[in-house]
Each structure stands twice: as structure tokens, then as C-alpha cells.
N, C-alpha and C positions, 0 to 999 in steps of 0.2 A: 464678602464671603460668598455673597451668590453665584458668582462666576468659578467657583471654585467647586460650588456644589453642581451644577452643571456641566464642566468637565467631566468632574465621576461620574454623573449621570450618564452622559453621552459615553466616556470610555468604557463602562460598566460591561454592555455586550462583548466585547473583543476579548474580557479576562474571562467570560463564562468558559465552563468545563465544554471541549471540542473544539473551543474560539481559537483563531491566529497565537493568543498570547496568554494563553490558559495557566501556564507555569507563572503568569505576575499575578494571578486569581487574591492569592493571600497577599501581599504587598496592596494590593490594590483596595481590599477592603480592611486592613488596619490603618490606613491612612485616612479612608474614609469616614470609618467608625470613631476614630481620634478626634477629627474635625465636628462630625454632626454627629447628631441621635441616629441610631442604629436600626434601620430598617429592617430587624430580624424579628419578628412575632415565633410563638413559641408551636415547634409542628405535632403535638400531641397533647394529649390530658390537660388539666385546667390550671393554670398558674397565673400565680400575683407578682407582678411586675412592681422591683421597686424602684425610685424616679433617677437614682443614683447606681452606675452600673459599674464593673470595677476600672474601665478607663479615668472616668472621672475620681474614682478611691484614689487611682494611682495619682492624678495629676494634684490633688488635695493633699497629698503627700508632699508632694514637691515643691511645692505652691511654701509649707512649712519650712523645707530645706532653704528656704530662697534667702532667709536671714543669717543663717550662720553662712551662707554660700558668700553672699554680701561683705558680710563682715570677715570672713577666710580671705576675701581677696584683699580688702585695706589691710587686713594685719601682714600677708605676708610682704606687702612691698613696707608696711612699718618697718616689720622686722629687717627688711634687705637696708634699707636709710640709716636704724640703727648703727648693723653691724658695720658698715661702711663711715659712721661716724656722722651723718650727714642730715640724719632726722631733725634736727631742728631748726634746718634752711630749708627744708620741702616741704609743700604743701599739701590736704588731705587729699586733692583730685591726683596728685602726681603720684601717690604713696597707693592709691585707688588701680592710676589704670594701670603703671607696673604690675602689682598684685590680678590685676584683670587679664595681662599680658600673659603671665605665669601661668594661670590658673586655667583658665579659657584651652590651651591645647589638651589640657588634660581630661576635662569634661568630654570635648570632642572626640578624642581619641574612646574615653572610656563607651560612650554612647554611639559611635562607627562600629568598634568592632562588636558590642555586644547584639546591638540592633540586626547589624548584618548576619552573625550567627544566629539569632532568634529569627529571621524573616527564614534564612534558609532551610531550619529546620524545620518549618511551616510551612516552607512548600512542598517538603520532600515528603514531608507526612499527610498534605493536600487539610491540612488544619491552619484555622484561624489562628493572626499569630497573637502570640500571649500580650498584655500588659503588662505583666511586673517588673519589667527591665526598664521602665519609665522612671522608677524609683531607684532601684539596682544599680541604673545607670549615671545616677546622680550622687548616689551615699558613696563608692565606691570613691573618687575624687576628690572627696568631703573627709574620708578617713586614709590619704594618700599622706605621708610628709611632702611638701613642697620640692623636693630634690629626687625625688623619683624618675629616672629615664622615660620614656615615653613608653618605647619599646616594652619596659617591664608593665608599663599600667596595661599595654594593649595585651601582653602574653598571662597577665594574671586575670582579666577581664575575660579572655577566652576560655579561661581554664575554670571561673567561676561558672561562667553559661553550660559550659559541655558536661563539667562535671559534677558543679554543683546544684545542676537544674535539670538540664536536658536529658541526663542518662536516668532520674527517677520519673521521666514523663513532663517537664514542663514545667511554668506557671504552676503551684495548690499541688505539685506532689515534692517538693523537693525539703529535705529534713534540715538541712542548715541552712542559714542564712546567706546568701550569694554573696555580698558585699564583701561580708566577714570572710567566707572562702577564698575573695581574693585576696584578703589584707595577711590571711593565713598563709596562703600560697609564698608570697614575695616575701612574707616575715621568716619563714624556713629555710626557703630556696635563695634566697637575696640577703641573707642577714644584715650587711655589711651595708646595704643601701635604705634599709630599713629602721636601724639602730645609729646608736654614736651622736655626736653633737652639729656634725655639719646639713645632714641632711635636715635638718628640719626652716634654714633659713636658705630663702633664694641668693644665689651671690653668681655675677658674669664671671668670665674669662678672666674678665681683667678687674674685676674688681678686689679690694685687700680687705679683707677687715679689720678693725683698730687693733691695738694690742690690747690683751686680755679680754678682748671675746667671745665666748665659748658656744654659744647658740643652743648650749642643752636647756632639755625641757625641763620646767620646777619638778616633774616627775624623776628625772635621772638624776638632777641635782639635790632631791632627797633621799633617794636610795644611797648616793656617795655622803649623805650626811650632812648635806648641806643645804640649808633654807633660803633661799634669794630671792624672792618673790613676795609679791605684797598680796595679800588677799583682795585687795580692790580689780589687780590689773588681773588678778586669775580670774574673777566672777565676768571681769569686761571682756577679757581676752588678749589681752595685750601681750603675751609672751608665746615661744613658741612652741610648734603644738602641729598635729596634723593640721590640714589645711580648714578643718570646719569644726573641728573638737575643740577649739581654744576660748570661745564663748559664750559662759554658761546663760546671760542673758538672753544674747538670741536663740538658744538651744529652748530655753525659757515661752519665747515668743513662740518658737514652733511647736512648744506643749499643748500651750494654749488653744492654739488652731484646731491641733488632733482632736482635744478633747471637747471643744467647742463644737466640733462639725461630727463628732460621735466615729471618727478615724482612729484615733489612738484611743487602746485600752488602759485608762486611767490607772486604772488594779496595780495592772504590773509596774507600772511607771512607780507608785504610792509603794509598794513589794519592794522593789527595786532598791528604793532610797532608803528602805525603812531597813533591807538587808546590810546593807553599807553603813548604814550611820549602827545598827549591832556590835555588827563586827569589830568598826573603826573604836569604841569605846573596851570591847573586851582585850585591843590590843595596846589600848592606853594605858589599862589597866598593867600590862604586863610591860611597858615600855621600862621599869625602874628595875626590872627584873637583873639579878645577878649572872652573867654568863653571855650576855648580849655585846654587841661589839659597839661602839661608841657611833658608828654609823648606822646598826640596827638600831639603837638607843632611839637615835633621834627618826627616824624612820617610824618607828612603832606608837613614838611620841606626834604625831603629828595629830592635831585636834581632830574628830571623826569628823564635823562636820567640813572641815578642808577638804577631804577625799572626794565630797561631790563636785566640788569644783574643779578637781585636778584633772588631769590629763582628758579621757576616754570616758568617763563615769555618765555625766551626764547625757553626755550624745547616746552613750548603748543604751542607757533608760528609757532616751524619751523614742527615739526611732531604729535603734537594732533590737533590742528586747521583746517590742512589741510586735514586732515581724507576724501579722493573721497565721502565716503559714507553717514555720518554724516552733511556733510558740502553743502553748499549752490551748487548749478550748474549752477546757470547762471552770466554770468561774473558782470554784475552790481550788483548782489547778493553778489558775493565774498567779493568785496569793502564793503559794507554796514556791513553782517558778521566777517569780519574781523576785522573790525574798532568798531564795537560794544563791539567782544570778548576783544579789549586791555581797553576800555574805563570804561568795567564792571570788570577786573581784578584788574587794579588799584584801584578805586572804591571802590570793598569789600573789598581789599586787606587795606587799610588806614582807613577807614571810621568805619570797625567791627573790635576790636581786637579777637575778637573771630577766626575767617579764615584771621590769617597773609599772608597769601597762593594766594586764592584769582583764578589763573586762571584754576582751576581746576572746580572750580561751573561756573566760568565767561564761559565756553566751554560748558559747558552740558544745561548749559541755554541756548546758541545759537543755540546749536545742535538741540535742543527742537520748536525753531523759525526759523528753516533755511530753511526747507517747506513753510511756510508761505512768508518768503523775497522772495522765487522764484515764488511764486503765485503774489504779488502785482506787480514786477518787468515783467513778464510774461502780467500779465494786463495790466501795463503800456506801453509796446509795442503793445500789440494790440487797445486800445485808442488812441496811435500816426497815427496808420498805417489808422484806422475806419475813424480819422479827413483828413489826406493827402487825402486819396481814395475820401473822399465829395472834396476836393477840386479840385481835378486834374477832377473829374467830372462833 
């Protein structure tokens, strides 16, 4: 690496402001600062420096994704062997780098164009370019169906950066969650590439799938009323599913990380689950109900603790919910946040068969009121403090 820190060294002059190559100034020091400690000291007033800067936040994030990333790629070339009949003559390294094969262009694409839109805006504005596309760049992929065109990840990838970030100012001013904006984007605009049963397994040109087939996810296949899944292969992942949401295990392991490395806010995660498994028993309750249609019956019937395993649930718990930026900041906020985002998950997710999905709109709606929870919560302490102050007076 020292040769590497020496390059910047030595290229350093030629990006300064007036230099030959003054416009790569930002390119030049986000690639620097990425690589090593950041030679920027603070040019006023006295400040505490802490050892962890948000580069490193971002990459500790990612570091988390790296296991449902792993596991996203073996399940979708499982799932391609499957459908083709074939899975139980292939071996896990073949079923690996297919799924690596798949996977892999879509990462890259997601992480070309957002990077390159984040560098530009960085130069135009002569600002240091952001971090949080480190992360952005990686969920978005992670919550893609495997059958998405390229083309739509790069135009919904661009449409998250401009519009879901860069028109509120950047990195720490943007109100939803980017990821989700883009999964929002292609889910609107693209329905048909988005939804139904093929898109979620890789299959070539020429490949056929067996008869009776059908690739849908245990999510749509309970919505039509129909239970086909085993709860072992949904907690492992074994069915199909966005490319990183189908394992709640690894989803599991990157909890762990967050909340070990003090990255992810526990609260909401703990809200989250706790809103979900609520809701999932007050519509158990009502599953026997008269007036229900034999495929809501069973829908409604579905045990609450099944819901964290299904679909989307636990990926938006453990790394879209908690989003620093998006998400509420003050700790009775989190609780309230949290507990709403599962309770509205379940909710759409049972109640509309239209969005079997469910916590994808249940986050962006919160995101939307998560200013607000810290405003009444905020007021509510100073209303506590206004009464105590008359009293103690």
C-alpha cells in the first residue's frame, strides 16, 4: 500500500485548486481518504476527533452485507439448477459462480453509475465527494430480483442518487432511503419486471424449466393462498426472493456486526420485530374471521413469527430501517419508528394483495414521518422539563 500512498502523495499538487488538473481535486481526494487516514485537521474552534470517520461507518456496513451478498449469489444459481431440473448433479462451487456470474454485473453497474454521478456532483459543487453511496451502492443489488435488465438497475440507480439525494443536498440531507427509492422507482415504472414469478430465478436463452415450475416467492405464493415452503429453507434462504433478502440467517450475522461495532441502532431493529410479530398475531386473530376469502383466510393465518422470515422483513429491519439518515434520532423516536415500520409492513403486506412485500412502502412512509416523531418527542421533553422547572420553583 505504500506505493500507492505515494502516488497520491506525489499527484496531490497537480489536483490543487489553479493546478493543470484542478477539476479531478474531488476524485482525487475520495479515493485517497478511502484508502488511508485523512489528512484533514479541523480549521477552527476546538474539536474531538473520533477514531472512526464515516468512510470507515460506510465500509463496516458493507463488510455486514458481505454475507447475505455471499449467500444471494449461491442461492440464485441454486435456484437457476433447480428450475432447470439439474440441482442435484451440480456442485455448490458451480451453483456459486453462476450465481457470482449473475450477480457480479449488477453490483458493478449499480456502483459505475452511482459513483460516477456522486464524483460529478462533487466536482461541480468543488465538495468532497460523499460516502454513503458505499453502502447505497451495495443494498440496492441486494434488494434487486435477479432478472432485472441491467439498463433498468443503472436508470433506477441514477434516479435514486439525483433524486433521492443529491437534489436535498447530498450524503445527511436526504429524507428517504436511496436504495429504497430505487427499488421504488423500477417497482412503479417497471411493474412487470419487478413482480410475477419469473423474474426472481436466473434462467439463459436457452434454458427450459421443468414442468410445474413456477419460481414464485413463498410471499406471492401465500397471498394466492398457497403455503409451499418449509420454514427451515426460509430462515436458510433457499427459495426465491430478491437477490439478498432470502436469508434470514445471514441477514442474522450482519445484525450481529452492526450492533457489535455500535453501527446499527439495536432499538429499531428490537421496534421493528417487535411491530411485526403485533400485528402478525392481531391478524391471526382475525384469520377465522367470516367474510374473508379462502385465500385471505390463509394469508391472515400465517403464524406472526413466519413474517420475519419471509420475504423483505428482515433485511429492512436490520439494514434499511436503520438508515442514521432517514431514520428518526432521538431514542424514544427509534422505539415509536420502529415499531410502526413492522406494524405497517405486516399490514400492507396481508391486508393488499397487490404489495405482498409490504416493507418496502412500510420504510418510506416512516422515513417520510420520522421528522415529525422527533419533533413531538422533542416537545415532549421540553413540556416535562417547563412542568418540573414550575414545580421545583
Amino acid at each position: 500500500m505504500k506505493f500507492l500512498k505515494n502516488f497520491f502523495e506525489k499527484t496531490e499538487p497537480y489536483v490543487q485548486k489553479g493546478a493543470k488538473y484542478h477539476w479531478l481535486n474531488s476524485v482525487h481526494d475520495g479515493f485517497f481518504t478511502f484508502l488511508f487516514v485523512p489528512k484533514h485537521t479541523a480549521k477552527s474552534g476546538t474539536h474531538i476527533h473520533d477514531y472512526i470517520d464515516l468512510k470507515r461507518t460506510m465500509s463496516i456496513v458493507v463488510l455486514a452485507l458481505v454475507p447475505s451478498l455471499l449467500f444471494g449469489m449461491y442461492n440464485v444459481g441454486l435456484q437457476h439448477f433447480i428450475a432447470i431440473g439439474e440441482a442435484a448433479a451440480t456442485g455448490f462451487f458451480d451453483m456459486f459462480l453462476y450465481g457470482l456470474l449473475k450477480v457480479l454485473p449488477v453490483v458493478i453497474v449499480s456502483y459505475g453509475v452511482g459513483l460516477g454521478i456522486e464524483f460529478a456532483f462533487a466536482q461541480m459543487r468543488g465538495h468532497e465527494i460523499n460516502e454513503g453511496f458505499l453502502v447505497s451502492g451495495m443494498l440496492i443489488p441486494l434488494i434487486m430480483p435477479i432478472e432485472t435488465p441491467l439498463w433498468m438497475v443503472a436508470v433506477a440507480t441514477a434516479f435514486a442518487v439525483i433524486f433521492g439525494k443529491e437534489v436535498f443536498g447530498g450524503t445527511g440531507m436526504n429524507i428517504w432511503n436511496p436504495a429504497l427509492v430505487a427499488r421504488a422507482f423500477l417497482f412503479f415504472a417497471y411493474p412487470a419486471q419487478m413482480s410475477g414469478n419469473s423474474v426472481w430465478i436466473a434462467l439463459g436463452k436457452n434454458d427450459m424449466p421443468i414442468d410445474g415450475f413456477t419460481g414464485a416467492t413463498p410471499m406471492a405464493d401465500a397471498a394466492a393462498g398457497n403455503i409451499n415452503f418449509s420454514v427451515a429453507d426460509a430462515f436458510f434462504g433457499f427459495i426465491p426472493g430478491s437477490i439478498g433478502e432470502t436469508s434470514t440467517l445471514a441477514i442474522l450475522i450482519g445484525a450481529v456486526i452492526l450492533i457489535i461495532t455500535g453501527i446499527g441502532n439495536w432499538k429499531i431493529m428490537v421496534s421493528t420485530v417487535a411491530g411485526g410479530v403485533v400485528m402478525g398475531i392481531i391478524l391471526n386473530i382475525f384469520a377465522g374471521s367470516q367474510g374473508l376469502s379462502p385465500e385471505a383466510a390463509v394469508f391472515f393465518g400465517i403464524p406472526f413469527w413466519q413474517h420475519l422470515i419471509l420475504g423483505g422483513f428482515a433485511f429492512g429491519a436490520v439494514f434499511m430501517a436503520t438508515d442514521p439518515v432517514s431514520a428518526t434520532q432521538t431514542e424514544k423516536g427509534k422505539w415509536i419508528y420502529g415499531f410502526l415500520i413492522g406494524i405497517l409492513a405486516i399490514l400492507i403486506r396481508v391486508v393488499n394483495p397487490a404489495y405482498p412485500e409490504g416493507m418496502m412502502l412500510a420504510i418510506l412512509l416512516m422515513n417520510t414521518f420520522a421528522p415529525l416523531i422527533d419533533h413531538y418527542v422533542v416537545q415532549g421533553h421540553i413540556k416535562r422539563r417547563i412542568k418540573r422547572a414550575k414545580v421545583t420553583a
